[in-house]
C-alpha angles and dihedrals in degrees: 000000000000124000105203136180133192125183113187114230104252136098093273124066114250111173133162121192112204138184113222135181102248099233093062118134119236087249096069088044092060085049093047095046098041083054092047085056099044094255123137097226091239115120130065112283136176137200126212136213114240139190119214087278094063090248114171109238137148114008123225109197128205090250135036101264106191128086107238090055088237095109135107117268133144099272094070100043110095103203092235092047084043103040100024086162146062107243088035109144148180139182123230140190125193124196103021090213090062102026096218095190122198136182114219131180146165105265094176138349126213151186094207099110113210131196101207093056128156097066129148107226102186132020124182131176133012115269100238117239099249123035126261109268106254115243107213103189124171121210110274103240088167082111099065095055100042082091093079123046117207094260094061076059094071123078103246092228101072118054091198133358085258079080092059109100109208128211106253113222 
């Protein structure tokens, strides 16, 4: 038996806490976690491998996406094969028109089996009726540049492009 815990990315803390059977697909887990939230599990959704950073890494989508069948999708990710480890964690968005965005990791993991799994065990906080604006940043590398000014950019020979001779043709 799984102890998982998912926070929705937003100010306020929204958390749900659920017990799950270990041999679960991914699959299942999407469905149990989109429920625990109020959602219906109906829209396209992803997980992502993460380290203990948070660090976005492999995804893992809701369908096989290659050609040749072959590829990772939930389906064939059994949660104990998937998450081994307490503090395992992935990251998953659901809807990818809203980008509801959780954090989920394995709290606890168990050998006690239970008959009346899934259950959530713990909820805190109202999911709120639109989704959290998404903030894209990209790393400030302004810093680095301020050393050189634009007119160390231009070559001290020439006062104004007007000097330039160009090559006629």
């Amino acid at each position: 038996m799984y102890k998982i815990r998912a926070i929705l990315d937003t100010q306020e803390d929204i958390i749900r806490t659920i017990l799950v059977d270990d041999t679960i697909n991914l699959e299942e887990l999407y469905l149990i976690i989109a429920k625990s939230f109020g959602f219906d599990g109906q829209e396209m959704a992803s997980f992502y491998r993460a380290d203990e950073d948070w660090n976005q890494g492999e995804e893992i989508p809701l369908f096989n996406m290659a050609e040749a069948g072959e590829d990772i999708s939930m389906e064939n990710c059994i949660l104990n094969e998937t998450l081994p480890d307490v503090n395992d964690k992935l990251i998953y968005v659901y809807d990818f028109l809203n980008m509801w965005t959780f954090y989920v990791d394995v709290v606890e993991i168990s050998s006690e089996k239970r008959t009346d799994l899934p259950k959530t065990i713990l909820s805190v906080g109202e999911v709120p009726k639109e989704a959290p604006e998404k903030q894209f940043t990209a790393d400030d590398f302004e810093d680095e540049f301020d050393e050189f000014s634009d007119d160390d950019m231009i070559d001290e020979e020439f006062d104004s492009f007007d000097d330039i001779e160009y090559p006629e043709y």
